[in-house]
Each structure stands twice: as C-alpha cells, then as structure tokens.
Backbone as ProteinMPNN parsed JSONL, in Angstrom:
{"seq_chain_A": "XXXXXXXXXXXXXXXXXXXXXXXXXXXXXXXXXXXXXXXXXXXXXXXXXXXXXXXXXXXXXXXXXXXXXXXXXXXXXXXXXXXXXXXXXXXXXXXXXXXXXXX", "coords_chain_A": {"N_chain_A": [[-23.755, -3.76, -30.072], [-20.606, -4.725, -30.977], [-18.202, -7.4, -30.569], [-15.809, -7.267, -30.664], [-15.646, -4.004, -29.939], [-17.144, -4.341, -27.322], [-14.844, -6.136, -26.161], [-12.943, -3.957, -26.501], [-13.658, -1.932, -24.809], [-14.142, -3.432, -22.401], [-11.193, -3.889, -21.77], [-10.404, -1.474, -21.339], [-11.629, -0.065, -19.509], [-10.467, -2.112, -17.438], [-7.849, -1.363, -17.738], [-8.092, 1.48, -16.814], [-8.781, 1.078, -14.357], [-6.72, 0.283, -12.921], [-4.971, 1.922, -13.317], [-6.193, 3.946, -11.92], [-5.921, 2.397, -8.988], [-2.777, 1.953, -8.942], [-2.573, 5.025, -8.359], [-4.2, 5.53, -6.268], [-1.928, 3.762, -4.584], [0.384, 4.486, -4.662], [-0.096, 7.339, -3.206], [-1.132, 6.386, -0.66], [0.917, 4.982, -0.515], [3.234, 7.131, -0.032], [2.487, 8.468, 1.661], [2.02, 6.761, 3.997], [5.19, 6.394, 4.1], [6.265, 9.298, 4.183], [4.934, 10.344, 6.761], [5.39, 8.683, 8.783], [8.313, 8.85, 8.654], [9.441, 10.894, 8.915], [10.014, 14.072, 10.598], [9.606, 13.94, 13.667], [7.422, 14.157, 16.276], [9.028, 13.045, 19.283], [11.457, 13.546, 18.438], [12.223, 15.895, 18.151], [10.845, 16.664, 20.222], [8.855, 18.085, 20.052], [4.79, 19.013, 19.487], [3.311, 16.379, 17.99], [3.529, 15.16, 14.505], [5.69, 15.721, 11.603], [5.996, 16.863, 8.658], [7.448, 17.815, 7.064], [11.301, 19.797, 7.843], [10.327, 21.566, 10.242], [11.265, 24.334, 11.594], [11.859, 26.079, 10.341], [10.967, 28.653, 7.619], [10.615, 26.951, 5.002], [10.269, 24.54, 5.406], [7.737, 24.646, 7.102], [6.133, 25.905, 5.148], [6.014, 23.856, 3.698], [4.891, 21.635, 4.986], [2.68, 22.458, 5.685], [1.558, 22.461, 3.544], [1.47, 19.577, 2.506], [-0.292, 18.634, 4.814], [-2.382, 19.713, 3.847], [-2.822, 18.176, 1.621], [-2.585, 15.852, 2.218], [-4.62, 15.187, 3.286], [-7.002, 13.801, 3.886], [-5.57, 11.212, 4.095], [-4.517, 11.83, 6.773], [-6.887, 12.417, 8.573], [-8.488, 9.601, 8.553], [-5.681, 8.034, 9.706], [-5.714, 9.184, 12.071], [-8.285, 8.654, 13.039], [-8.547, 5.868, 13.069], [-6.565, 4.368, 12.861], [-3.823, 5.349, 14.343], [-3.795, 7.431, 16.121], [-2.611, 9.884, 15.93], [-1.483, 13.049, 15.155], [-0.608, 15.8, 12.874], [1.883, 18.028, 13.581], [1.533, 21.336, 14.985], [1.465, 24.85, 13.164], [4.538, 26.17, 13.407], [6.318, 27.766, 13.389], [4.615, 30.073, 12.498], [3.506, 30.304, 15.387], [5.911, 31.059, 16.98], [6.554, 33.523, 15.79], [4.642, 34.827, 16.768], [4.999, 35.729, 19.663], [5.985, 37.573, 21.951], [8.992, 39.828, 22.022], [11.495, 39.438, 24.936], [11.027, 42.167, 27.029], [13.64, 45.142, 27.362], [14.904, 45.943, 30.488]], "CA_chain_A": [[-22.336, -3.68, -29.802], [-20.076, -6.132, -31.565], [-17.827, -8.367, -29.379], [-14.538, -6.179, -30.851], [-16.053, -2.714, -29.183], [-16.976, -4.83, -26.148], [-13.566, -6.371, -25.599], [-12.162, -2.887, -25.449], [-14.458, -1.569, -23.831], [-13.486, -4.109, -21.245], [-9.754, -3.737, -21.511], [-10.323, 0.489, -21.075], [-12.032, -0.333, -18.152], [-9.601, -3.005, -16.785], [-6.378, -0.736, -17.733], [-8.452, 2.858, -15.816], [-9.122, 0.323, -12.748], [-5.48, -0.442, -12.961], [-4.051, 3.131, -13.272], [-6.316, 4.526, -10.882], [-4.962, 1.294, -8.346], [-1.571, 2.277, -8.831], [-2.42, 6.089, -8.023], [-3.973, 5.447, -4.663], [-1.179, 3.015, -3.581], [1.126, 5.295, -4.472], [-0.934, 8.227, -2.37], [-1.126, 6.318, 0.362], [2.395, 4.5, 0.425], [3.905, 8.131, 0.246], [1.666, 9.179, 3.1], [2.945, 5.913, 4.879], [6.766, 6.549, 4.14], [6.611, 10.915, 4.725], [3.903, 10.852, 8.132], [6.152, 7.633, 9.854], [9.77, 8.435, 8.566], [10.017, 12.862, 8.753], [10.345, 14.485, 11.899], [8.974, 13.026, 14.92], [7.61, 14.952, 18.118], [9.893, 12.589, 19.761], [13.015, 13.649, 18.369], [12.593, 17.347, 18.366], [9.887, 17.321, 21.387], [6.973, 18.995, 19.986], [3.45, 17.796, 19.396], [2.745, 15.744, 16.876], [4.708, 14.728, 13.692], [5.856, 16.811, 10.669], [6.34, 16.256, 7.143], [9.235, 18.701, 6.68], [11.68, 20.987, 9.364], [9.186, 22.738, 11.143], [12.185, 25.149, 12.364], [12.054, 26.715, 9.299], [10.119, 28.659, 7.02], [10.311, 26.662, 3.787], [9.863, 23.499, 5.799], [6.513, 25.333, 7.95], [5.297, 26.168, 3.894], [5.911, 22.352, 2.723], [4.221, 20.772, 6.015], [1.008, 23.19, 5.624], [0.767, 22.097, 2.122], [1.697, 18.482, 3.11], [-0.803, 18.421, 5.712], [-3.766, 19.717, 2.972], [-2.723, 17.381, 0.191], [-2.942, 14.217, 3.014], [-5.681, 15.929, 4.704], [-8.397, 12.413, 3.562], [-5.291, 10.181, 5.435], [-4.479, 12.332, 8.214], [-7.679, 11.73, 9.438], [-7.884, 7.8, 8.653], [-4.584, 7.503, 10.057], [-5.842, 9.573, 13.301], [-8.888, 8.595, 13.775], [-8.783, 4.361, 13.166], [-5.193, 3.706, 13.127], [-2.869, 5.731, 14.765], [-3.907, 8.565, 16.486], [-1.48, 10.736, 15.653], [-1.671, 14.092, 13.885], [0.547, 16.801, 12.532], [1.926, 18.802, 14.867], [0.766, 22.76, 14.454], [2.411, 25.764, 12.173], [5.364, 26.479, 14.635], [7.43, 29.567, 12.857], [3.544, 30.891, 13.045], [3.492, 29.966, 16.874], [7.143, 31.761, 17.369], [6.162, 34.875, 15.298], [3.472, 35.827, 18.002], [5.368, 35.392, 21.214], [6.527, 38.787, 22.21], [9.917, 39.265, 22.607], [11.436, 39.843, 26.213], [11.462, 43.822, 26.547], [14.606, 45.457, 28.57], [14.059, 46.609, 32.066]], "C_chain_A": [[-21.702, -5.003, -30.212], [-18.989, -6.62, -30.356], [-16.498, -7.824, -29.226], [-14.603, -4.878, -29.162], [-15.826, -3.223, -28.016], [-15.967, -5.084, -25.825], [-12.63, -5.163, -25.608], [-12.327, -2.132, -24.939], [-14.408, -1.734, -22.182], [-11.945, -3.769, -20.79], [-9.469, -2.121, -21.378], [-10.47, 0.242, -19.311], [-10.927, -0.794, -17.126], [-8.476, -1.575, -16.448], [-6.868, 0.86, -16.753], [-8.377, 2.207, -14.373], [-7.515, 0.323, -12.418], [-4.795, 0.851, -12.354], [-4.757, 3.764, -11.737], [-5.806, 3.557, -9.316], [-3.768, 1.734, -7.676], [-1.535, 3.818, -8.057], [-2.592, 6.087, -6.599], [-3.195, 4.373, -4.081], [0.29, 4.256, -3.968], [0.988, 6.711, -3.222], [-0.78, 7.645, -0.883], [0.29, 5.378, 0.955], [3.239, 5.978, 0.746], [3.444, 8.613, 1.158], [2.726, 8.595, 4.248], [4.454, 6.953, 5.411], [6.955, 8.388, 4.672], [6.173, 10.843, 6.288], [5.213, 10.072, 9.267], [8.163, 7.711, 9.385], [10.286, 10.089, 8.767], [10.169, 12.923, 10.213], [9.194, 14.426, 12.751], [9.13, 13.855, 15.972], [8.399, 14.466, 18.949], [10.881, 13.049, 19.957], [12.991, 14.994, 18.514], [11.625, 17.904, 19.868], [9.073, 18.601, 21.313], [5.791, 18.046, 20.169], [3.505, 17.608, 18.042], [3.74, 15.518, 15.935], [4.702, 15.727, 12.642], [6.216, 16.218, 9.418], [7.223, 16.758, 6.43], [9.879, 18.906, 7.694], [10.631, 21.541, 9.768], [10.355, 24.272, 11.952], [12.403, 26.087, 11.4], [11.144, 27.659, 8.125], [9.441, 27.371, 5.989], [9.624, 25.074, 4.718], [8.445, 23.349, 6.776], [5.756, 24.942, 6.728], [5.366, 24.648, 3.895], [4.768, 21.81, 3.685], [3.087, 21.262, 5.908], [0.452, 22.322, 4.31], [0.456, 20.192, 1.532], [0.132, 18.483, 4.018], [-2.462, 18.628, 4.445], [-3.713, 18.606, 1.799], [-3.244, 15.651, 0.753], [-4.073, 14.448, 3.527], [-6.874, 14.021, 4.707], [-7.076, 11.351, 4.722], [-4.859, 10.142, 6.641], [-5.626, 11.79, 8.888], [-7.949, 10.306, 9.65], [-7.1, 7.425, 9.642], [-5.275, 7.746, 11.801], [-7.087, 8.86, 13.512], [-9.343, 6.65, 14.132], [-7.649, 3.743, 13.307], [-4.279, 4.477, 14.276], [-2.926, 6.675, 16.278], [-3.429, 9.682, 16.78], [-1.994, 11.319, 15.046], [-0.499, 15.24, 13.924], [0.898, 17.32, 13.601], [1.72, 20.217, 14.208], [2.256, 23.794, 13.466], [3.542, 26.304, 13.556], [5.949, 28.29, 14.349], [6.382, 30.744, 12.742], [3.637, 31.602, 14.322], [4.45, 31.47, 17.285], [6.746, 33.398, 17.294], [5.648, 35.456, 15.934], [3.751, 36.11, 18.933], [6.283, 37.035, 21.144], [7.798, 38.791, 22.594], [10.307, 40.031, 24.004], [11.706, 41.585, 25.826], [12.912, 44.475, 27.816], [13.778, 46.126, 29.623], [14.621, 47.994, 31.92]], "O_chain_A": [[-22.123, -6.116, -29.898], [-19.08, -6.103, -29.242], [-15.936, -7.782, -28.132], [-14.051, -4.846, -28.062], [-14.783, -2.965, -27.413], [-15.631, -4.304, -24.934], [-11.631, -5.183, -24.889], [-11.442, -1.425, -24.459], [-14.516, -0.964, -21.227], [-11.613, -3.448, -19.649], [-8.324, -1.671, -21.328], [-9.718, 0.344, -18.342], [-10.531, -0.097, -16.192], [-8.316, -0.972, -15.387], [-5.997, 1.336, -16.026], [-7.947, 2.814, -13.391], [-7.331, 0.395, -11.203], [-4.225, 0.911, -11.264], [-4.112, 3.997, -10.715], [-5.25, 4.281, -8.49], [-3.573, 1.893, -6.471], [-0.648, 3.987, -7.22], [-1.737, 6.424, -5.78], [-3.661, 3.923, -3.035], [1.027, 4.628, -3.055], [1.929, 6.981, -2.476], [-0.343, 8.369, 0.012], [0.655, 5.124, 2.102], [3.908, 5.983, 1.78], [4.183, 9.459, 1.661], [3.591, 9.113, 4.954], [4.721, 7.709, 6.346], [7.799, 8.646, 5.531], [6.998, 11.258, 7.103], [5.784, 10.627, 10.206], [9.022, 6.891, 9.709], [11.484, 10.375, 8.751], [10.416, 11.947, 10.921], [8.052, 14.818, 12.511], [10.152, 14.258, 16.528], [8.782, 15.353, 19.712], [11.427, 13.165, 21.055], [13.966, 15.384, 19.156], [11.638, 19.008, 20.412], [8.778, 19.569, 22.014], [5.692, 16.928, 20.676], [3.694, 18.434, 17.149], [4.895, 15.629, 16.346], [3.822, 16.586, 12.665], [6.715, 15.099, 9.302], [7.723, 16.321, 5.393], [9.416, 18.393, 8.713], [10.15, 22.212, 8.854], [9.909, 25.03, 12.813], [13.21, 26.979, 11.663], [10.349, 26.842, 7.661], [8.298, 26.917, 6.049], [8.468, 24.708, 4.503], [8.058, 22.249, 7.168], [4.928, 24.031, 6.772], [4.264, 24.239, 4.259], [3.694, 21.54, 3.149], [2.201, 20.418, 6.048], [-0.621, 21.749, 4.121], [-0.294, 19.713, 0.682], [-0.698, 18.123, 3.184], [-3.359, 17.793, 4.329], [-4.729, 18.317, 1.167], [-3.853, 14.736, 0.199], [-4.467, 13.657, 4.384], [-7.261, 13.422, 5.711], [-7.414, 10.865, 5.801], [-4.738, 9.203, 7.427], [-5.514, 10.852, 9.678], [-7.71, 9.776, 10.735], [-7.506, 6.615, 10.476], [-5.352, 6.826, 12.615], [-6.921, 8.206, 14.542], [-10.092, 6.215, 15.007], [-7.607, 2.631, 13.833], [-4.156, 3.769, 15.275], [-2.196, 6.536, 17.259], [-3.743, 10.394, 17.734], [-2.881, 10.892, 14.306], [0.298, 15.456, 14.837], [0.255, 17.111, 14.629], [1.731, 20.297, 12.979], [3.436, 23.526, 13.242], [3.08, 26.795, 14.586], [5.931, 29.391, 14.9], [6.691, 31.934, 12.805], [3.773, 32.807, 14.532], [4.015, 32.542, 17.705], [6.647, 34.226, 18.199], [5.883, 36.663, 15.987], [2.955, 36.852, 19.508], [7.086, 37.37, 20.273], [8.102, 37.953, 23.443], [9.687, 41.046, 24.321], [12.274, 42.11, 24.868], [12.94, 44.129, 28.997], [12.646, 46.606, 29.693], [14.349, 48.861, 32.75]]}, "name": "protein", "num_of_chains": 1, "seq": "XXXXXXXXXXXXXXXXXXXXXXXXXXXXXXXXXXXXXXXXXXXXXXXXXXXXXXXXXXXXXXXXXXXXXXXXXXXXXXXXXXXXXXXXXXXXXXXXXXXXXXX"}
C-alpha cells in the first residue's frame, strides 16, 4: 500500500467517524429536546411523558412510533438517568372503557 491509498484510507475513515458522530448527536439531542420539551404528565396529569398529543389519534400514531424509533434511549434515559418513561397508548386505553349504559 503506497502512502497516497493510505492517506485516504485514513481520511475515509476519519470523515465515516465524523458523519456517523454527527448522526448519533443528532439522535440523541432530538431525543433530549422531544422526551424533555412535549407533553408532560404534569401538565395534562397522566403517567409518564409523550412525544406528541396523546388526546388524539394522529398524535397516539406519532408517540407509538416515537416511542419505537427512541426505544435504545428510552431505556438509558429510564433506567440510569431519569427514570421516566412514556406514558401508555391512551385513545387505545379510552376505546375499551365501556360507555355508561341508560337505566
């Protein structure tokens, strides 16, 4: 291998280390900024936190798919930092609850 090949050999390397870098800080600052800035069991008084509306379908669909896409820092987050986790499929929840029947 001449010293050419090698040096970009090296600089492939360098620039993949680089990109992939950038991908998981991106991955996990968007985790950051969606998990700690969306809707908060707090404010609506459920369990747990949400990554869309939860009052809603489309915002039920995003948070499911949300919740599988973070699934590697959900747990991280829950089980060394935070201990926080999603809160459950709600418009599921609702769907099952019978409604009152007349007397």
């Amino acid at each position: 291998m001449d010293t050419v090949t090698a040096t970009r050999t090296g600089y492939l390397r360098v620039g993949a280390l680089a990109i992939l870098g950038l991908l998981l800080a991106i991955y996990v600052g968007s985790f950051y900024v969606i998990s700690y800035i969306g809707y908060d069991e707090s404010a609506l008084e459920l369990d747990g936190y949400y990554f869309a509306d939860p009052l809603t379908e489309e915002g039920e669909r995003r948070h499911l798919q949300l919740c599988q896409f973070y699934w590697p820092m959900i747990e991280f987050d829950a089980q060394l930092v935070t201990g926080r986790r999603p809160g459950a499929a709600l418009m599921r929840y609702l769907s099952r609850i019978d409604p009152p029947q007349p007397h």
